[in-house]
N, C-alpha and C positions, 0 to 999 in steps of 0.2 A: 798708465792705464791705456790701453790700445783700443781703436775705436771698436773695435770687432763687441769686447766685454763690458766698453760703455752702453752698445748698442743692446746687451745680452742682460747687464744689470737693469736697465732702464727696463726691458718690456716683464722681468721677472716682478720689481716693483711694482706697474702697473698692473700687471695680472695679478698682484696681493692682493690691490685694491680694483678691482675689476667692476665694482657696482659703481662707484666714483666715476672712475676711469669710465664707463661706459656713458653715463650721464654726461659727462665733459664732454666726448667726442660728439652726443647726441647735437648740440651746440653746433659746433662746427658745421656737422653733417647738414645740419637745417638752413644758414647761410652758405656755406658753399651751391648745395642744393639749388638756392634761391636765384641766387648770382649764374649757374649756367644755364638754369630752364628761364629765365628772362632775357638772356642774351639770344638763345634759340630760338625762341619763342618772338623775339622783335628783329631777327635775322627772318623769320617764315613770315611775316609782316608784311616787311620790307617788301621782299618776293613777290607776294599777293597783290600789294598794292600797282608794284611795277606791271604784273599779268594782266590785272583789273585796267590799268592805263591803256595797255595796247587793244583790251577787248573792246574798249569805247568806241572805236572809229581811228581809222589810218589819218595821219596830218593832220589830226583834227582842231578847227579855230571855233569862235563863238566868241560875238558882239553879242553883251547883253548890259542893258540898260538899270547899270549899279555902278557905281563908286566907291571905292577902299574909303573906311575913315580916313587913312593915313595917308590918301591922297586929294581926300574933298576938302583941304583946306582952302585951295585956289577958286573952287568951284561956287559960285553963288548961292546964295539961301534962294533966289527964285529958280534956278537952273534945277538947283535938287528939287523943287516939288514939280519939276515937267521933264523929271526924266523918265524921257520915253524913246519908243525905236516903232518905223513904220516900213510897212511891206515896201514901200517906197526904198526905204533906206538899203534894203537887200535887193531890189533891182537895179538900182546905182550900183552896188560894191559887186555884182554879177557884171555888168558892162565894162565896168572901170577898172578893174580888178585881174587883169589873166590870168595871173596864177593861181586864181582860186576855179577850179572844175566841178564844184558841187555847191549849190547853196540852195537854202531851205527859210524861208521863216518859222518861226516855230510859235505854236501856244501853252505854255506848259502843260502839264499833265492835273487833270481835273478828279481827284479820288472820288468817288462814288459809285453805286451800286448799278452792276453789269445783270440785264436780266433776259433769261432765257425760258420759253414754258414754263414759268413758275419757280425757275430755282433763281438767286439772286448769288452776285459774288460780287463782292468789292474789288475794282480794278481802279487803273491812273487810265486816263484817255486825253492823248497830247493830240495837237494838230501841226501836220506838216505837210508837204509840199514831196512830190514822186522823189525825191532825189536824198529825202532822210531817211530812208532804210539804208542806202549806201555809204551816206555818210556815218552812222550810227554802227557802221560793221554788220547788221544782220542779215540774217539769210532769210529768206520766203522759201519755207518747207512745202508747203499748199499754197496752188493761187499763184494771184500773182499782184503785183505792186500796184499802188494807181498808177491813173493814167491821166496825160493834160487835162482829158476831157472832166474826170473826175474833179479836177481842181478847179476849172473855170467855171463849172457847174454845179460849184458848190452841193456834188450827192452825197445821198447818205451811204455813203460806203466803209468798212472799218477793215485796221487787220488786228487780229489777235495775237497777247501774247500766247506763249508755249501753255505754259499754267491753265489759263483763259478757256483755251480750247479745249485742252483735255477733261478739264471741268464741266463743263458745256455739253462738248462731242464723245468723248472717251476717243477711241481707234477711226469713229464715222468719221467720213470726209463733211467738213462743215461747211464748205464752201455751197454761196448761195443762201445758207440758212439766215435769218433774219434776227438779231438782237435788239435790246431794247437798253436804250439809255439816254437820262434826262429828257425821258418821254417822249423818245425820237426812238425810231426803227428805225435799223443799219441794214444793210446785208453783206454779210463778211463773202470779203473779195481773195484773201491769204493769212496766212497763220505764220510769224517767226518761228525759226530753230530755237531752241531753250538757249537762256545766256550761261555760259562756261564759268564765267566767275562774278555769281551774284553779290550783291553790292550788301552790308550790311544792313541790318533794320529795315531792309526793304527788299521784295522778289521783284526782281523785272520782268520778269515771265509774265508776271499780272498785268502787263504794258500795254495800251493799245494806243493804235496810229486812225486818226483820220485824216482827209482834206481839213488845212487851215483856214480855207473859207468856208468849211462848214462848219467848222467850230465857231468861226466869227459869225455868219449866217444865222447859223440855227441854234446855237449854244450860248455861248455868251453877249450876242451882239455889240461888241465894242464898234466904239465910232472911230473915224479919221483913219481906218486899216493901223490900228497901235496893235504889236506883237508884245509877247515878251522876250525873245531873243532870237538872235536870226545865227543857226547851225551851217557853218562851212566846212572844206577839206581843200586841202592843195594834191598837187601830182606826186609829189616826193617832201621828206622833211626839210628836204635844204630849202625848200620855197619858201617856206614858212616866218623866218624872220621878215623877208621882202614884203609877201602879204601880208604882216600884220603893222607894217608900216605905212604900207598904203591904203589900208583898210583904215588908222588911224587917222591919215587925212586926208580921207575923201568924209571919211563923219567929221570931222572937225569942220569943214568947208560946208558940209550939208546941212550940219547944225548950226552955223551960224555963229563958232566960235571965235571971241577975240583971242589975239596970242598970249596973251596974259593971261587968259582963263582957262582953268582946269575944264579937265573931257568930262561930259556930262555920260558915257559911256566908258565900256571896259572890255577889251579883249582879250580872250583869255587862248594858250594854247595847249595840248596836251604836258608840257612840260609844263606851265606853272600848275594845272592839277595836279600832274606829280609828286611836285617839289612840295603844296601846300599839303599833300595828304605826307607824306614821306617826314615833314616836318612836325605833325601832330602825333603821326607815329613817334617821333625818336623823341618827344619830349613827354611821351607815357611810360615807354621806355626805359626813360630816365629818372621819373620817379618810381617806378619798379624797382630801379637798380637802386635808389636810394634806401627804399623798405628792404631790400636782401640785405644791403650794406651792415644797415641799422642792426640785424639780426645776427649777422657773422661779427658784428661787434660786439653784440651780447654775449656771442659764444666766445669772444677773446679774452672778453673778463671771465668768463668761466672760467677757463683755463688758466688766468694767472690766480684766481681764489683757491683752485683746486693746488697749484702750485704751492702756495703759500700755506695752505692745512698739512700739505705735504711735509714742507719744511719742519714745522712746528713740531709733526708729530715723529719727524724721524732725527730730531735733536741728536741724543743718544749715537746713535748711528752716526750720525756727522762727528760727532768727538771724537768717538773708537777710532774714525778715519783717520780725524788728523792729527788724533794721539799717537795712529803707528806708521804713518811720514807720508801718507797724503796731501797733496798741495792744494792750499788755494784755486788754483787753476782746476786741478781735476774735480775739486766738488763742484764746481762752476760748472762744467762740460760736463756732468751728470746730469743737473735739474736741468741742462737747457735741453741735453740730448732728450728727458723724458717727457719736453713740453713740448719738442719738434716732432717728436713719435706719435703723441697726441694727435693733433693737429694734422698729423700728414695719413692716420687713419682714415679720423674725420673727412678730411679732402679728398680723400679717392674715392670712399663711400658717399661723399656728398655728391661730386663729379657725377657718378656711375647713376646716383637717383637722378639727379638735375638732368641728364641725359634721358633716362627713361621718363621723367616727366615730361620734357619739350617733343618725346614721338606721341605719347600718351595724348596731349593736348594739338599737337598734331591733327591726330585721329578723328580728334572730335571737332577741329574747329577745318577739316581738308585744306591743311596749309603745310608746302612744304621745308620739313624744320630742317636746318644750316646747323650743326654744331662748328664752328673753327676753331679750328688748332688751335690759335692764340690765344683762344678763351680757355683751353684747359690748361696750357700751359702757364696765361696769367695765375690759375686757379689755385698749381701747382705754388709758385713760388710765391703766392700770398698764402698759403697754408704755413710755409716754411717760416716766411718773415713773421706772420703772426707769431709760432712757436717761438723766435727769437724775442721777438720783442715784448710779448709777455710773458717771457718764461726768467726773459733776463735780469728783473727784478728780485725775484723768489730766489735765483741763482745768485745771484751777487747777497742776498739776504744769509745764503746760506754757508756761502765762502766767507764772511766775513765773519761767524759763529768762533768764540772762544774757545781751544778745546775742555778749558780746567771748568769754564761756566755750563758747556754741551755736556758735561759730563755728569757734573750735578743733577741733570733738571731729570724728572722719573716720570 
């Protein structure tokens, strides 16, 4: 029997049974499906996160006053309850430090309600120092950035984010205009460009910057100048390992540490945010790939059940075969040819959805989706070996059929 009529018997079969047969494939289709809009889909991820990394700020470093569990073994039970960082600490690592050109202390971002003539909008309001817009990447659309005076003078000065303003302002120039918040009057000096690639569960648009001594000042009054983390940048990336070594031990020496004792602080650089977002990705990823798996498994057992009613019900027909000199071999390379044909409907149609779902979700989440090659073509040849490998049970069940017993059964 030549492949051409194996190939010609097999999809005549199928189309007998065409409501089966379509159910079976349905299977397939839904795991295949699953498996290339989750590889597309954690490829457009990937991407975003990468984009998200570079829109933070160039060479970007930051000391901030935390410890990894998986590094505060060394660190004392009284070191962890006085982990702290002080304006101090960031005018040492500005002195001592060359290759660091930009540094900031910083006070996180305080969420509460931003209020203008009456209308109210919840915004985050950080404090920093003239030199964290630039480290930060942003641009001053309106306005313009503080200024020393603004920082030693602890005024009430704000910038808004993008959101902030047009909320506020709409198209008017707000500069000058006076807001109100934690029951303090501002008056907005400049307004950020919108960020390019907003951050999950949260719009940074809604951002604002003031003086860190007025946030310390007039906001939260903390004592002994304690930040919560102090925002750097180097001139190029290659400085970056240098600075964050020397940044290591000038705080180690400022704090008072023995060499034995773990860093009561932590520095971080764009690359390990990278690596830690990059790594929560591929381990969601990966349980995604595990749920398509699970599915396209499901649909492999379809396919060998389906196989197997097959057999059953085309007894008769397997006798007549190889009552008139049909071999072992060719009924074999029947059922498997019509479980690889299965199977490889399924995965092209699965392919071609999974495809259209990862631009589809694309669309909606503005991330740009990556199909590779290697994914269809993995796709491909796990469509095939699935057909082999559950088809070749049903097959070997049916080559091995009596012809005098296949002939009896009605």
């Amino acid at each position: 029997m030549t492949p051409a009529i194996l190939i010609q018997t097999a999809l005549q079969s199928l189309w007998y049974r065409k409501g089966r047969s379509a159910l079976t494939i349905l299977g397939i289709v839904v795991g295949i499906a699953a498996v290339i809009a989750t590889m597309g889909i954690g490829t457009g991820a990937r991407i975003k996160i990468q984009e998200r990394m570079s829109s933070m700020g160039k060479n970007l470093l930051e000391v901030i006053a935390w410890v990894p569990p998986s590094l505060s073994k060394n660190t004392s039970q009284k070191r962890k309850k006085l982990l702290h960082l002080r304006v101090t600490d960031a005018e040492a690592l500005k002195k001592q430090v060359p290759l660091i050109t930009k540094i900031s202390p910083v006070y996180q971002g305080i969420e509460a309600p931003i209020s203008y003539e009456g209308k109210h909008i919840t915004g985050k309001v950080r404090g920093g120092n003239e030199q964290l817009i630039a480290i930060d990447a942003l641009t001053i659309v309106r306005g313009s950035n503080f200024t020393a005076e603004h920082i030693t003078q602890s005024r009430a000065v704000i910038i808004l984010g993008a959101r902030i303003a047009y909320e506020f302002f709409g198209n008017s120039d707000p500069i000058g205009k006076k807001v109100d918040f934690f029951k303090r009057r501002f008056t907005v000096i400049g307004v950020v460009a919108p960020i390019e690639f907003p951050q999950p569960m949260q719009n940074p648009d809604m951002n604002c910057i003031i003086p860190y001594t007025t946030m310390k000042n007039r906001i939260t009054y903390r004592k002994n100048n304690v930040i919560d983390y102090i925002a750097m940048s180097t001139a190029d990336k290659e400085s970056i390992p240098t600075a964050m070594r020397q940044t290591k031990a000038i705080m180690r020496h400022r704090h008072k540490l023995k060499p034995k004792e773990g860093d009561d602080f932590t520095v971080f650089d764009q690359q390990s945010y990278a690596k830690a977002a990059e790594g929560a990705s591929e381990i969601i990823q990966l349980l995604l790939l595990i749920i398509a798996s699970i599915s396209l498994l499901v649909g492999s057992i379809g396919v060998m059940n389906t196989m197997l009613v097959t057999v059953s019900e085309r007894t008769q027909e397997i006798g007549i075969r190889l009552a008139l000199g049909a071999t072992t071999g060719m009924i074999r390379a029947q059922f498997l040819v019509e479980s690889v044909i299965l199977c490889l409907i399924g995965g092209t149609v699965g392919i071609a959805l999974g495809i259209g779902l990862s631009h589809i979700a694309g669309r909606f989440t503005d991330w740009r989706i990556v199909i590779e090659s290697n994914a269809i073509i993995a796709s491909f040849l796990t469509t095939v070996i699935i057909g082999i490998f559950f088809g070749l049970y049903p097959a070997q069940r049916a080559a091995k059929l009596d012809p005098v017993d296949a002939l009896r059964e009605r």
